[in-house]
C-alpha positions as CSV (number, residue, x, y, z in Angstrom):
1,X,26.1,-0.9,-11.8
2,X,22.3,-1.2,-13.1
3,X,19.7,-1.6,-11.0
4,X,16.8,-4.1,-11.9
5,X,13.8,-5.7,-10.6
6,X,15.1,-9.5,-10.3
7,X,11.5,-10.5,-8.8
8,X,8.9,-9.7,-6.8
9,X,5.9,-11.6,-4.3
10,X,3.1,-11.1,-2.5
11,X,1.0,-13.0,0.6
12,X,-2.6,-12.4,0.8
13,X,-4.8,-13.5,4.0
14,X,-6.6,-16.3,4.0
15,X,-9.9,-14.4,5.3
16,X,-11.9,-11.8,3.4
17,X,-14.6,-9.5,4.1
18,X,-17.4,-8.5,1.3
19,X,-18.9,-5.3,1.0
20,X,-22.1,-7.0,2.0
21,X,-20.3,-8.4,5.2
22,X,-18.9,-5.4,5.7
23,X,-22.6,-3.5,5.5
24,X,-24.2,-5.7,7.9
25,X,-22.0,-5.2,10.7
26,X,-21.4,-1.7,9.9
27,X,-25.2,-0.6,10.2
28,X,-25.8,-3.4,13.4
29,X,-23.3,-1.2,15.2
30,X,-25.1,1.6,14.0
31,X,-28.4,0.6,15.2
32,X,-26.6,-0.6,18.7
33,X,-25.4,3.1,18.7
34,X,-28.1,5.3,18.0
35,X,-30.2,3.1,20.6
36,X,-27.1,3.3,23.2
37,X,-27.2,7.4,22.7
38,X,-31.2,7.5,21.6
39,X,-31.6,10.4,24.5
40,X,-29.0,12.5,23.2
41,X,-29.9,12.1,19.4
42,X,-33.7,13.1,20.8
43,X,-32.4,16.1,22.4
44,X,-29.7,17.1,19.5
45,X,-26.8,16.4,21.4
46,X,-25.9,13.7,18.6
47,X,-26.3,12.7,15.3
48,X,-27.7,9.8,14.7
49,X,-25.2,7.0,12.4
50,X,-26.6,6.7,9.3
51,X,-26.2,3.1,7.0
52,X,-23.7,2.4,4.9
53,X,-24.5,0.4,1.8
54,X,-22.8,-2.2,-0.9
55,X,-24.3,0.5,-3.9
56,X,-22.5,3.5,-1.7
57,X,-19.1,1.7,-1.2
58,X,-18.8,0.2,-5.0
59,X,-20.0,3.8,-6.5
60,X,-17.8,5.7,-4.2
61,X,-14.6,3.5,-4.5
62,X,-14.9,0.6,-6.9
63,X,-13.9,-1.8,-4.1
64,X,-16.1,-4.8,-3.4
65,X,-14.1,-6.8,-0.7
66,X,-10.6,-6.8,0.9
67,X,-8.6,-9.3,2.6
68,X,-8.1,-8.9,6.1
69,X,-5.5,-10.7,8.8
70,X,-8.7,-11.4,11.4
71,X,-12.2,-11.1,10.2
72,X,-13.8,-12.0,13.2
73,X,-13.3,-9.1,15.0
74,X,-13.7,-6.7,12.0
75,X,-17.1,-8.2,11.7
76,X,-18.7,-7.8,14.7
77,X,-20.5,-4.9,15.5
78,X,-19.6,-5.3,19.6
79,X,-15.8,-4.8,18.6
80,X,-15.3,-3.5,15.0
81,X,-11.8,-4.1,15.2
82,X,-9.0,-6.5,14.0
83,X,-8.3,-8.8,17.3
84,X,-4.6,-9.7,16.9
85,X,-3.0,-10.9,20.1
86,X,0.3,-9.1,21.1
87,X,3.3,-11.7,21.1
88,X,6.1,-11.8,23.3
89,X,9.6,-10.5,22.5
90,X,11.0,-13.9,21.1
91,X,8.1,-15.0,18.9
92,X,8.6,-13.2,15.5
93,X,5.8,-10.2,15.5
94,X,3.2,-10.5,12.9
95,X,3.8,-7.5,10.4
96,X,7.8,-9.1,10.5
97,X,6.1,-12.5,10.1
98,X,4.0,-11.3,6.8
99,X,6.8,-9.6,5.3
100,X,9.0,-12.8,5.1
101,X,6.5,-14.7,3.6
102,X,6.2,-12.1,0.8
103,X,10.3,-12.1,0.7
104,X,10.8,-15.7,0.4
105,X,8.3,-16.3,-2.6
106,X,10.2,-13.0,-4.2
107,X,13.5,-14.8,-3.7
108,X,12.4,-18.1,-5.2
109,X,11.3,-16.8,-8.1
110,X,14.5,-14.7,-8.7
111,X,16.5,-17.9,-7.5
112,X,18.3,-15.9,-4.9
113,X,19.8,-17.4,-1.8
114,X,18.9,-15.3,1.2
115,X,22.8,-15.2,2.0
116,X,22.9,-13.7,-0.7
117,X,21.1,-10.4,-0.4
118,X,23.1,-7.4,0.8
119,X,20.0,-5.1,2.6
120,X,16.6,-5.5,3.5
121,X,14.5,-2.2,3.1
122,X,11.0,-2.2,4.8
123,X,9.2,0.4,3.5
124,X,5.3,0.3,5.2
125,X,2.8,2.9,5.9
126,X,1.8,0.6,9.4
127,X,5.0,0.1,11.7
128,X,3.6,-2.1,14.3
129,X,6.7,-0.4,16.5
130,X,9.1,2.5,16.4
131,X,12.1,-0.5,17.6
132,X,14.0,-2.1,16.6
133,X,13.2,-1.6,13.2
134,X,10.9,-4.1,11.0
135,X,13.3,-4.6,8.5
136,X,16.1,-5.7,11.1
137,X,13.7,-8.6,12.0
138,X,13.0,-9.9,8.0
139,X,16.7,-9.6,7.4
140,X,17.3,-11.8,11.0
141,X,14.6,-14.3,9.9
142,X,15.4,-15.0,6.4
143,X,19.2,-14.9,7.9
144,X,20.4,-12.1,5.6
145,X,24.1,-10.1,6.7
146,X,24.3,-6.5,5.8
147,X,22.0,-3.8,7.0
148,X,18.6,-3.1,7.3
149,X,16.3,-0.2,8.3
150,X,12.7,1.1,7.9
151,X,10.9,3.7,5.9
152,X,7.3,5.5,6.0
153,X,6.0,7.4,3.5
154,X,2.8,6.0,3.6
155,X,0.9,4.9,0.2
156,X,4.2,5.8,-1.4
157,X,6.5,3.9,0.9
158,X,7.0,0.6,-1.9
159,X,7.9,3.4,-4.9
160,X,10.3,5.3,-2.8
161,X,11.6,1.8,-1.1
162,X,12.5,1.0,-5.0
163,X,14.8,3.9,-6.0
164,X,16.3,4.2,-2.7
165,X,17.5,0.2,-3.2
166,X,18.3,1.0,-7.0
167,X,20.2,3.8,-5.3
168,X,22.3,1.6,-3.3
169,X,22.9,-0.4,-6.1
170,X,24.0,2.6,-8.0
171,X,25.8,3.7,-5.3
172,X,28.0,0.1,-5.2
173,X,26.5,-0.3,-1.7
174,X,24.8,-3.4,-2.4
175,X,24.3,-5.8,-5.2
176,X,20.9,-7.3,-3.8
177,X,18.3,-5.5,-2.1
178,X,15.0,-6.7,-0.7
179,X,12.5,-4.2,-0.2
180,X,9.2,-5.3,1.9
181,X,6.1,-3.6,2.3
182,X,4.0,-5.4,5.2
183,X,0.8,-3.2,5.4
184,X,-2.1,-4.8,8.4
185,X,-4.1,-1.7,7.5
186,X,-7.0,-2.7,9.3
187,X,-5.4,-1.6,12.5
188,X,-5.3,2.1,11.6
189,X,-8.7,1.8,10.1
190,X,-11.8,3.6,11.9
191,X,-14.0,0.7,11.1
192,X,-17.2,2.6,12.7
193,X,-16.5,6.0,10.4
194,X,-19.5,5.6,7.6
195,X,-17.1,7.5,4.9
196,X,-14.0,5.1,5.4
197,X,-14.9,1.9,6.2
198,X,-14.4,0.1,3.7
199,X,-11.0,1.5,2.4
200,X,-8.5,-0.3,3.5
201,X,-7.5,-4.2,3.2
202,X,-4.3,-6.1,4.9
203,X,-1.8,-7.7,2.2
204,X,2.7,-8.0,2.0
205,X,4.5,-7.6,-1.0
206,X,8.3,-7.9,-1.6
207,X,10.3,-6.6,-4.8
208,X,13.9,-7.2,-5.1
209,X,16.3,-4.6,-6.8
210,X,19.8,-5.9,-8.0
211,X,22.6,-5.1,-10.2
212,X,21.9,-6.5,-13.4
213,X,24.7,-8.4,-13.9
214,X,23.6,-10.7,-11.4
215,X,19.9,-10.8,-12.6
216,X,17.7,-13.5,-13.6
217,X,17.3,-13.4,-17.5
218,X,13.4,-12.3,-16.9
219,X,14.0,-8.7,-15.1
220,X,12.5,-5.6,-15.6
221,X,15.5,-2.7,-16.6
222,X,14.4,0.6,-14.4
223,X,14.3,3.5,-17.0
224,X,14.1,6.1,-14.2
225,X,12.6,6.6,-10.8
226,X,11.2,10.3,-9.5
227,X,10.1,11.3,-6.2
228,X,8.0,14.1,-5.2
229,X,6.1,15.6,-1.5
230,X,3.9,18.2,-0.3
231,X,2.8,18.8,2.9
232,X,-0.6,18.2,3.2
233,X,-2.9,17.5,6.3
234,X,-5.8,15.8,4.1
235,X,-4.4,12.5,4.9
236,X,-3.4,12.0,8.4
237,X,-2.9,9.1,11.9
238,X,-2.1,11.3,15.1
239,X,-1.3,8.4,16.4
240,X,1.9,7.4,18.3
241,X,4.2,7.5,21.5
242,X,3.4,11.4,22.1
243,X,0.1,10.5,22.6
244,X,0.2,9.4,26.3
245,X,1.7,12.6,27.0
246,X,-1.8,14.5,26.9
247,X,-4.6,11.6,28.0
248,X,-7.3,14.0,27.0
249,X,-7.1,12.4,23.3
250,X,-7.0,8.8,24.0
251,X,-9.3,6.9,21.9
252,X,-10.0,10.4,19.6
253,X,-11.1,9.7,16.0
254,X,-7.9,11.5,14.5
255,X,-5.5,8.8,16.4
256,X,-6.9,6.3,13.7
257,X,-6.5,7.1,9.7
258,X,-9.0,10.6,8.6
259,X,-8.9,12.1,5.6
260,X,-10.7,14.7,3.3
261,X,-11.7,12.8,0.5
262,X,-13.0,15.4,-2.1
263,X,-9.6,17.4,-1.4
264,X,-7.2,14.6,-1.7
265,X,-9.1,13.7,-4.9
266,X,-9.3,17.5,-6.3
267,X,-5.0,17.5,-5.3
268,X,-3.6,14.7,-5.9
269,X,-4.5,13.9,-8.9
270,X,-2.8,16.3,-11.5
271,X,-0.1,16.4,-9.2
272,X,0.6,12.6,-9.9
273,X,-0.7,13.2,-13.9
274,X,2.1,16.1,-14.2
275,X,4.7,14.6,-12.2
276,X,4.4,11.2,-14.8
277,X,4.4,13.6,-17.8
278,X,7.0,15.5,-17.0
279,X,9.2,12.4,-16.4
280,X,8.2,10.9,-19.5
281,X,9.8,13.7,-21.4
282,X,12.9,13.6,-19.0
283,X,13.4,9.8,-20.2
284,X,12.4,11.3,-24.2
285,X,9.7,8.9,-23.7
286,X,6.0,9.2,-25.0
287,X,2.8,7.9,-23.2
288,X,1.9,5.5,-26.0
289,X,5.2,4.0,-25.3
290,X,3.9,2.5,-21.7
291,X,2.4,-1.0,-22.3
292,X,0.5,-0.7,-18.8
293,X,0.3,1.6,-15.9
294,X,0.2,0.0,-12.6
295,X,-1.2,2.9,-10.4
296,X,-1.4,2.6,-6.4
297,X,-5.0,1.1,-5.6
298,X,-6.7,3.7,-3.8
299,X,-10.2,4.7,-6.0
300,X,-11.1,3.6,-9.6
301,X,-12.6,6.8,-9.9
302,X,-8.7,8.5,-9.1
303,X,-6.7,5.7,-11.3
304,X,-9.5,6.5,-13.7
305,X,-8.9,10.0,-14.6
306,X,-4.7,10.1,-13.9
307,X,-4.7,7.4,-16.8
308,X,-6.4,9.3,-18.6
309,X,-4.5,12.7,-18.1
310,X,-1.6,10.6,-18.6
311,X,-2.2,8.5,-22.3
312,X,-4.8,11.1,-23.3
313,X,-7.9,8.6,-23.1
314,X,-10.1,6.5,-20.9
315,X,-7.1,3.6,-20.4
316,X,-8.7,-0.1,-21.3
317,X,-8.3,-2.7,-18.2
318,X,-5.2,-3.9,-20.1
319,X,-3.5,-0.3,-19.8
320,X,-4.4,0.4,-16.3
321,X,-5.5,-3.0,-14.6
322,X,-6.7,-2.8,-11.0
323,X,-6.8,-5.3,-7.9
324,X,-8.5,-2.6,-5.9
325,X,-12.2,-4.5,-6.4
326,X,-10.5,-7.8,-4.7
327,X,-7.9,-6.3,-2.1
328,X,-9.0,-2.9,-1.8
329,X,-6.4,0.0,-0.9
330,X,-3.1,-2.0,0.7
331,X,-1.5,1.5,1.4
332,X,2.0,0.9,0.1
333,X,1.3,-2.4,-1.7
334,X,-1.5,-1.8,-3.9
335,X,1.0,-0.7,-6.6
336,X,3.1,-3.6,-6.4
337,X,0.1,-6.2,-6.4
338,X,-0.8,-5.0,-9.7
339,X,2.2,-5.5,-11.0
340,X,2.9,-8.7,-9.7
341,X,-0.3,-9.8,-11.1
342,X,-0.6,-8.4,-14.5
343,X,3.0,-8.6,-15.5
344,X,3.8,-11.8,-17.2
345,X,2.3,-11.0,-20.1
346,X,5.2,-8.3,-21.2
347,X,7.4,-8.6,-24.0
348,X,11.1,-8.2,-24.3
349,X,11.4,-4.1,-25.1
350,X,7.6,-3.1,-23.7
351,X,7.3,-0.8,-20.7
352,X,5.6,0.1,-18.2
353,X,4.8,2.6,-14.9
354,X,4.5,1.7,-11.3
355,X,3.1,4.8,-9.4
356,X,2.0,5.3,-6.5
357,X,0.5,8.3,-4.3
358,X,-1.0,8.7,-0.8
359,X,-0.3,10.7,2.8
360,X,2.1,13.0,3.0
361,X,1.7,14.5,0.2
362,X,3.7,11.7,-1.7
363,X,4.1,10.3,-5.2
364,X,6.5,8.1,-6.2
365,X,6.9,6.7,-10.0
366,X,9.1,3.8,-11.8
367,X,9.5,3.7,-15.1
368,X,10.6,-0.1,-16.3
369,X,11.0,-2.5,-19.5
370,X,10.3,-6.0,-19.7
371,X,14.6,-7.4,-20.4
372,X,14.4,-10.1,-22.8
């Protein structure tokens, strides 16, 4: 049993937010809140919020807008928040809803019958709930038999969701397996912190892994997967059920998504360039050898210098394309979007790296080549 990518498929929100949209309600709740807490900023019991600015945001990231599931509520400066009403129990939730749209455009392209699928995977760094589990939901809406179950390891979640379903495959546990990565982002996202704002952008994406007997003639071969983690608190959500047990922290910054930029940046980074090397000489491959690297969409400034590291110069747009300027960082699907996008134009024999790296610490990298 071989393990493939039949197909893959993304759904993107209608609404979007500029960096310039983004600004204006970003310093209007600044101004409301320096006037609300004017006494104690006088008296240097506060700081007073500073602006935020397109020039800061594009410099600091390389992101000019993201795609968002309610804009309305993200822009104004009373709320600065997404405003997404809760449904009830038998109305499918939203993040479920998202995924399946993403599944059903990777199925049509593979030309694979829901039926047909043996496991659904969804692998998401934003679980709207702890249960029953997301993927349970996509595999009862797209009426798939089998088994299903989540996974979190945050931005990583899509490159660890693909070897665990090539495992399966491996395994003979399944022939077909979708993997889903619904990621409403904008819910975690402090959208009154100066320094992250602008980070993060809502987006689902859907790869499926199958045996390659029973792929489409256009699939990508996987030449090897690898997996790594560190423990690191530079990226972190308190967030979750625990939380009501100690009311003193309701509504605390660290219950949304922190993180220490400079050190995630100053960490991560040759950990993701020396885990690709290494595994390039594992497979007795060579970094000229990779047509394109599709890095996880976090910071140009990151993708920037691992590419580098990695083919031992500045990569060209072709080598190491980016959607971050248009979606922004999708957590777990920023990798994927890439290489949906920038694909096609692959040639029987050329290959390529999907990597991707966030919270945890996590990396996750899948080397492929275009089947012809």
């Amino acid at each position: 049993m071989k393990p493939v990518i039949s197909a893959t498929g993304l759904w993107t929100p209608p609404e979007s937010v500029t960096n310039a949209e983004l600004v204006e309600s970003f310093n209007a709740w600044a101004d409301r809140w320096n006037a609300e807490h004017e006494a104690d900023i006088a008296a240097g019991l506060a700081e007073a919020k500073t602006h935020s600015s397109v020039e800061f945001i594009e410099k600091a990231s390389g992101i000019k807008s993201r795609y968002v599931v309610n804009k309305s509520g993200v822009t104004d400066p009373a709320l600065m928040r997404p405003v997404i009403p809760e449904r009830s129990n038998e109305e499918i939730s939203i993040l479920a809803e998202i995924a399946v749209k993403a599944a059903r455009q990777a199925l049509e392209r593979a030309g694979r019958d829901p039926k047909d699928v043996d496991a659904v995977i969804c692998a998401a760094s934003n679980m709207q709930r702890a249960y029953p589990a997301m993927a349970i939901e996509v595999q009862e809406a797209l009426g798939i038999e089998g088994f299903s179950f989540d996974m979190n390891v945050a931005c990583s979640s899509a490159t660890f969701g693909i070897q665990t379903a090539a495992d399966f495959v491996r395994a003979g546990h399944a022939k077909s397996v979708l993997m889903v990565n619904p990621e409403i982002t904008s819910g975690h996202l402090n959208w009154t912190d100066r320094d992250s704002h602008f980070i993060f952008g809502d987006v689902a994406t859907a790869v499926l892994v199958e045996d390659e007997s029973i792929a489409p003639k256009d699939h990508w071969k996987i030449l090897g997967t690898q997996l790594k983690t560190k423990f690191s608190n530079n990226i972190r959500n308190n967030f979750g059920f625990l939380n009501r047990a100690d009311p003193s922290g309701e509504g605390a910054p660290d219950k949304l998504f922190v993180q220490e930029g400079r050190k995630v940046f100053k960490e991560v980074v040759p950990m993701v360039s020396e885990m690709i090397i290494t595994e390039l000489d594992r497979l007795s491959l060579k970094p000229e050898q990779l047509r394109r690297l599709w890095l996880h969409q976090a910071n140009a400034n990151m993708n920037r210098l691992i590419s580098s590291k990695v083919l031992g110069h500045e990569a060209s747009d072709d080598e190491s394309p980016t959607v971050l300027d248009e979606y922004a960082n999708t957590s777990s699907a920023g990798s994927i979007i890439a290489f949906h996008k920038h694909s096609a134009d692959f040639k029987p024999g050329e290959k390529g790296l999907i990597c991707s790296f966030g919270a945890g610490y996590s990396v996750g990298a899948v080397f492929v080549e275009k089947a012809g």
